[in-house]
C-alpha positions, 0 to 999 in steps of 0.5 A: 399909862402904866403909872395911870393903871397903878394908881387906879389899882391902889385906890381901888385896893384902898377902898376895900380896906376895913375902916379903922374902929371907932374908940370906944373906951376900954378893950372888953376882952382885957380882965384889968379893965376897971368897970362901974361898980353894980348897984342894986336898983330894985324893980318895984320901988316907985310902985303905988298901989292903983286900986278902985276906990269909991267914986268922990262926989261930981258936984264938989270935985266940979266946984272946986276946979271951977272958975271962979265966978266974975263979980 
């Protein structure tokens, strides 16, 4: 019974054990770690003015999308 209680108590003392890291690359606390260049990207580059504009003519805006008509 005793072996039975010593086993029961080094799972039990196993299963509080903090789980390994997972690997996730270089340490970030190491100053030698090799990090990608920065790049600057600026935040307004795909930027297209969206201003109002006079409205197009429905009726030839319409025609062109149309189907075109069975003969």
């Amino acid at each position: 019974m005793k072996i039975v209680f010593a086993i029961l108590l080094a799972a039990l003392a196993a299963g509080c054990a903090a789980p390994p890291l997972p690997y996730s690359g270089a340490d970030p606390a190491d100053p030698q770690a090799s990090v990608p260049p920065a790049r600057y990207r600026s935040s307004v580059a795909g930027y297209v003015s969206r201003r109002p504009v006079e409205p197009a003519p429905w009726r030839e805006r319409n025609d062109r999308v149309a189907p075109a008509p069975k003969q």
